[in-house]
N, C-alpha and C positions, 0 to 999 in steps of 0.2 A: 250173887249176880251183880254186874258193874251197873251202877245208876246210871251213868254215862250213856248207854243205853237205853235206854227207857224215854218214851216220850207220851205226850197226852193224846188221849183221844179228841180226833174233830169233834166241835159242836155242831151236830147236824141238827138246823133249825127248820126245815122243810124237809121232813124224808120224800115224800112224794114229789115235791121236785126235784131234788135231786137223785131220782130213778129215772125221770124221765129226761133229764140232761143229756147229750153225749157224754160215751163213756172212754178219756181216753186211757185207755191200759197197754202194758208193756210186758213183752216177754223173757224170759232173763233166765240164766241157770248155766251150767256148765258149757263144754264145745260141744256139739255134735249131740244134744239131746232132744233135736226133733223139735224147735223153738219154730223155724220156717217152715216146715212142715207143718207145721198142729197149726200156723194162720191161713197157709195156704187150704188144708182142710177147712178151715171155719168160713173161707172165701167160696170156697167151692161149692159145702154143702147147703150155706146159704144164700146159694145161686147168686154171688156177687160179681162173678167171672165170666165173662160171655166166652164162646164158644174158639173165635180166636185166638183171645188170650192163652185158652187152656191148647188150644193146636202149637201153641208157639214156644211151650214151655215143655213137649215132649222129648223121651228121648227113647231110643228103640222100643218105640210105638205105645209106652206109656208115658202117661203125665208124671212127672216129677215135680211133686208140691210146691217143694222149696223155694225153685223159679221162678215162681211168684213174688216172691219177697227181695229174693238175692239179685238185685240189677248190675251189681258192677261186674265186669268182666274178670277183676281180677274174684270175684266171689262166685262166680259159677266155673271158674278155673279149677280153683284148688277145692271147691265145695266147702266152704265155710263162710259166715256171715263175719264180714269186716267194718261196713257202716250201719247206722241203723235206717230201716227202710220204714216209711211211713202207709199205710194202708187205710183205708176209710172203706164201711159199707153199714150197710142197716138192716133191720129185721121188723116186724112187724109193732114189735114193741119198743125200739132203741137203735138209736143211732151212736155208733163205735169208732174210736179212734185207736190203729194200732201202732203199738211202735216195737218196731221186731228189730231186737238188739244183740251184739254179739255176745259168744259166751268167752273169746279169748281171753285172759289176762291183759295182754296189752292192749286190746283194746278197752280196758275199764271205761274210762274215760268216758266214752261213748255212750255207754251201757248208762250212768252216773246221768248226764244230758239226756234221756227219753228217761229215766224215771222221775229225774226234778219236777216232773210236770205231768205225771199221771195219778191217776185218781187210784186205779189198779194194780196190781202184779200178777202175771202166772207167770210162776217157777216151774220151772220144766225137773223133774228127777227120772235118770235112765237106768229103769229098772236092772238092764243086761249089764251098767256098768257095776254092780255093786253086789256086794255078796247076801244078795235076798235070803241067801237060808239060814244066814243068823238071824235072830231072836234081835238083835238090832247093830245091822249091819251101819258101818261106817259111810258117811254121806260125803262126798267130794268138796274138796277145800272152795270150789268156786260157787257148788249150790250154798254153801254158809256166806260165802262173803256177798255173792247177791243180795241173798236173805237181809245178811246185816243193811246193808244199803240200802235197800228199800224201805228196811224202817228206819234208818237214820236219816233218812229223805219225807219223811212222815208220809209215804204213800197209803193212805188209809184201810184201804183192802188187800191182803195178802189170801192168794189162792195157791197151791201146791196140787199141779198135774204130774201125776205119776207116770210116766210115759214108757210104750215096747214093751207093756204088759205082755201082749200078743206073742212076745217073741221065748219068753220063759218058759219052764216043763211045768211050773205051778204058779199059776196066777192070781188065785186065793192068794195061795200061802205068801207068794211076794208081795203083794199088796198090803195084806196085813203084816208084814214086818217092817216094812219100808214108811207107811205110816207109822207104828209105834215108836220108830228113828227119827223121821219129823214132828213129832209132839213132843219127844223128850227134847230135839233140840229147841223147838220155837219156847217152849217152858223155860230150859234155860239161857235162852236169848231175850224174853220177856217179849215179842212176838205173837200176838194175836193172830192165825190162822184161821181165814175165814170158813176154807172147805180144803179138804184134800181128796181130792177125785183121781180113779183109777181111768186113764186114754190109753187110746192107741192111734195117734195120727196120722198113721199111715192108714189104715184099715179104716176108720173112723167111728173107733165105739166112744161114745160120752162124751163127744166134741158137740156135734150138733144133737143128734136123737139121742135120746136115753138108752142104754142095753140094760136094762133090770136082771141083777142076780149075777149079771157077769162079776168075776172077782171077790162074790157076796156082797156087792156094792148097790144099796135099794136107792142113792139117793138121785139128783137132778144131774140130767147133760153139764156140761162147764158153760158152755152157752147161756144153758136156763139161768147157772148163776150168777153169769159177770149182766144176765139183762135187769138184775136182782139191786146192784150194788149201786150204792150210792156214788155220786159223784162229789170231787170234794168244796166244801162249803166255800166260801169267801168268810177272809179274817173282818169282817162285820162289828162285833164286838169289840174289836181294840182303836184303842184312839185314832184318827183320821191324820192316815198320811198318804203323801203324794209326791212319788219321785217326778223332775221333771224331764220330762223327755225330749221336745220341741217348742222354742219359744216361737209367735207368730206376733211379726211385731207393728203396730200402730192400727191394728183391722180396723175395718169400720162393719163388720158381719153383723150387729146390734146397734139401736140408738144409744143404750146405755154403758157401750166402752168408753167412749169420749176419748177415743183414739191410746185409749191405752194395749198396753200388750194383753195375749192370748197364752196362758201358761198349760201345755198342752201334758198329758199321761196318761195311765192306768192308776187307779186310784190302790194300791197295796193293802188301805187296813180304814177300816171306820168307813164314813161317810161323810158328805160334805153339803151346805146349802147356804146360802145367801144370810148373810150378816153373820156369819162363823169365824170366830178371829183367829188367825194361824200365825206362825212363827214360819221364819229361813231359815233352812241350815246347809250352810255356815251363816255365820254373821250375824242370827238372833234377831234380828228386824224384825216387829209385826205389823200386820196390817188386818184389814175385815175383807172376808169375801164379799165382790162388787156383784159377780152373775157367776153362775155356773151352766154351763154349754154341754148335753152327751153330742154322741158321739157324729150326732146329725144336725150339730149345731144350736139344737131348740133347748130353749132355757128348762133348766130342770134337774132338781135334787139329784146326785148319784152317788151309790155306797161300791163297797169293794168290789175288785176284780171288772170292772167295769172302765172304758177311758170317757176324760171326760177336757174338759176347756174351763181353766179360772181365772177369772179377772177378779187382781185386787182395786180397794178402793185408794191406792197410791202407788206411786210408782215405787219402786226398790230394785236393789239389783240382785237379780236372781238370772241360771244360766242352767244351760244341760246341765243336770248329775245334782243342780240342787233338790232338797227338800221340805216341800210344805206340810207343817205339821200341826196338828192342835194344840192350842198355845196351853191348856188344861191337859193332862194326861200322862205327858212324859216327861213329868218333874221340871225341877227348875235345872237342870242340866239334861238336855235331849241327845246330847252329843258325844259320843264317848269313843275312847281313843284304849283304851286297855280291852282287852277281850280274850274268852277261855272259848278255843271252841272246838270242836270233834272233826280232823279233818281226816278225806280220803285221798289219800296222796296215788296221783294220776302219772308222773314226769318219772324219766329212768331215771334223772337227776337227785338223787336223795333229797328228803328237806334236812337242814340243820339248823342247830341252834345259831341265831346271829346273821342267817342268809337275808337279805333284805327280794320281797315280791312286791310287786302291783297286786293289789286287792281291788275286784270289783264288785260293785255294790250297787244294785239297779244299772244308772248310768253313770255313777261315779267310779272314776280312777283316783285313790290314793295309794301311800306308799306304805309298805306293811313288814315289820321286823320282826322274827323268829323270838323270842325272846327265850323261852323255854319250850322244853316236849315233857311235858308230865308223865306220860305213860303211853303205850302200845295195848292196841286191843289185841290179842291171839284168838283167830278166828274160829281156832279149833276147838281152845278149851274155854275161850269167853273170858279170863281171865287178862288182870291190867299186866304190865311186864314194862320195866326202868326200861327204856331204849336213849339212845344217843344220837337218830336218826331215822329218820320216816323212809322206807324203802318202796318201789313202786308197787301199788297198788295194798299197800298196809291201811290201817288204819288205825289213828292214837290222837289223841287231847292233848294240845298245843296252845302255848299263851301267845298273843299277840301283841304288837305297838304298834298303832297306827300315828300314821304323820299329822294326820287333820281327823277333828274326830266325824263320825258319821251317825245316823238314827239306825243304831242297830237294838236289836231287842232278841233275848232269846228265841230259837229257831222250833221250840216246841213251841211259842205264840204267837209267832208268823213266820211263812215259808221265806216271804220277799224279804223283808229286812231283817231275817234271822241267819240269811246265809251271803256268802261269799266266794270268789272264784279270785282263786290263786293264780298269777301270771308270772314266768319266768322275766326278770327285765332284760335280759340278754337276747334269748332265742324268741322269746314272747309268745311260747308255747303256755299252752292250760298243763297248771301244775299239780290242782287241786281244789278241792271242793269244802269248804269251810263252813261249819252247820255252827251258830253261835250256842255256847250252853248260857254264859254269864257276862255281865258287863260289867266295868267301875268307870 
């Protein structure tokens, strides 16, 4: 199995709050396997949909789920999801963020943007498209390359809805083959499968209510178990950085600015408080934390995932896209300009050795050289493969040069500073999504 793959588990330091968080999760898998459908179901049976809505998404006098999700005209056109459509509702126990994405190819891209940022996955698999009465029928190239990307995205929970059970002559028997197809693939993708549930989104067994015994299947609704799941952590544990976002400058919002600037972001990794000495990057400057501001102005310590407002106790020149960083934690060189890291190339444009992109990084724009492609993942058989070029929607391990170095840190110990967004400099299309493995 390629290491390359393999990432670490979150440290979940609160289970109990992170149950009771919003949950945002994303739906993903092939075309046409009932991804719109199965939220429009979870909208509907948990009475999130008032009565209009559901009037308005009809079509020869029944509801069609999908319509609920699919807003653009050219996607109720052709009937397929082209953007991803963002949904929010809540249940008694939890509050839900969904992000309902396509299953095109060319639209990867898309698919890659809602899961960078969810805590969840359910993968959709269509029972009718696949040959259930083998013993372990083969699973469509796109439910794998999802699969891969959601864990190369470290989304911490992977779910596998079986879907159009309802529609087969044996639905036992398919379920049980089509699971034992997803466990030898997630086994050899090294994929932690949190549940794999037998639905039918249309009908709606095991979406919301439980159907016990249907399938032979005794366990929880998919409902019951995305209200189950954790949300994911904030990187808390890793040294204290902080991209900057917006400078504000000379305020006087405290007696103790003394008219200095307001260094405004989301704090990425560690925590921050008053008298904490931080480093710039670029430039290596330090200074002490003066005051620390959340997000409502009032003075007070704040750790990851959280924005916050820092005043140093001197002036330095600091701008968007820099970053402050704990002067202890990331060696005596924080800044690195070499990088290995696992990209999913997004652009019909190939990648090639020597092509020069924009790399973005938080809010930083540097400029970023191909320098080599190590290998190609082959989705099918998991296996590395010499390539000469990154085709769209591949995936392979690619060396980098950056122009200016940045605070990058492997992408299995933090999401924000472990990843990258690849920018064509010509068209200035997204080209690709760059998960750091290693730095020098």
């Amino acid at each position: 199995m390629s290491t390359i793959l393999q990432t670490s588990k979150p440290d979940v330091e609160n289970a109990e709050q992170d149950t009771r968080a919003a949950l945002r999760f994303v739906t993903c898998g092939s075309v046409d396997d009932g991804k719109s459908t199965l939220i429009g179901r979870l909208l509907v049976d948990s009475r999130a949909v008032l009565q209009d809505q559901l009037a308005s998404v009809q079509r020869s006098g029944k509801v069609d789920l999908a319509l609920l999700t699919d807003g653009l005209q050219a996607e109720r056109e052709q009937g397929i999801t082209i953007d991803v459509a963002y949904r929010y509702f809540n249940t008694v126990a939890r509050k839900f963020i969904i992000a309902d994405a396509p299953g095109h190819e060319q639209y990867t891209r898309n698919m890659v943007t809602a899961a960078s940022s969810a805590d969840a996955a359910v993968v959709l698999v269509d029972a009718t498209k696949l040959d259930w009465q083998s013993a372990l029928p083969n699973l469509l190239p796109q439910t794998r390359r999802h699969s891969l990307l959601v864990k190369l995205l470290r989304v911490p929970s992977i779910v596998f809805a079986v879907n159009k059970l309802d529609a087969v002559e044996d639905p036992a028997l398919a379920f049980e083959h089509i699971s034992a197809a997803l466990r030898q693939f997630t086994q050899d993708a090294g994929i932690t499968a949190h549940a794999i549930v037998p639905v039918s989104a249309l009908i709606g067994f095991n979406v919301v209510d439980a159907n016990p015994g249907w399938c032979n299947y005794q366990g929880p609704a998919l409902l019951a178990i995305l209200e189950q799941l954790s949300a994911t952590p904030a990187d808390t544990a890793q040294p204290f950085s902080f991209p900057v976002q917006w400078v504000e400058k000379f305020s006087s919002s405290s007696d103790t600015t003394q008219g200095r600037r307001i260094f405004w972001g989301r704090i990425a990794s560690g925590a921050v408080q008053v008298g904490q000495s931080v480093s710039v990057l670029p430039g290596g400057k330090s200074a002490v934390v003066a005051e620390v501001l959340d997000h409502a102005r009032s003075p007070k310590s704040v750790r990851a995932g959280h924005s916050a407002g820092i005043i140093l106790d001197r002036e330095l020149d600091v701008s968007r896209g820099d970053v402050l960083l704990a002067s202890e934690g990331f060696g005596a060189s924080p800044g690195k300009r070499e990088l290995t890291a696992t990209v999913a190339w997004m652009d019909d444009e190939p990648l090639l050795p020597g092509r020069l992109y924009w790399a973005l990084q938080g809010h930083r724009w540097v400029k970023a050289k191909v320098k080599r492609i190590v290998h190609q993942v082959n989705i099918n058989t998991l296996e590395e493969q010499s390539a000469t070029q990154l085709d769209a929607n591949a995936i392979g391990v690619v060396e980098l040069t950056l122009q200016e170095p940045i605070a990058a840190v492997p992408f299995a110990e933090s999401r924000i500073l472990g990843s990258l967004v690849l920018v064509d400099t010509a068209s200035h299309k997204t080209s690709g999504a760059a998960l750091v493995l290693s730095t020098q």
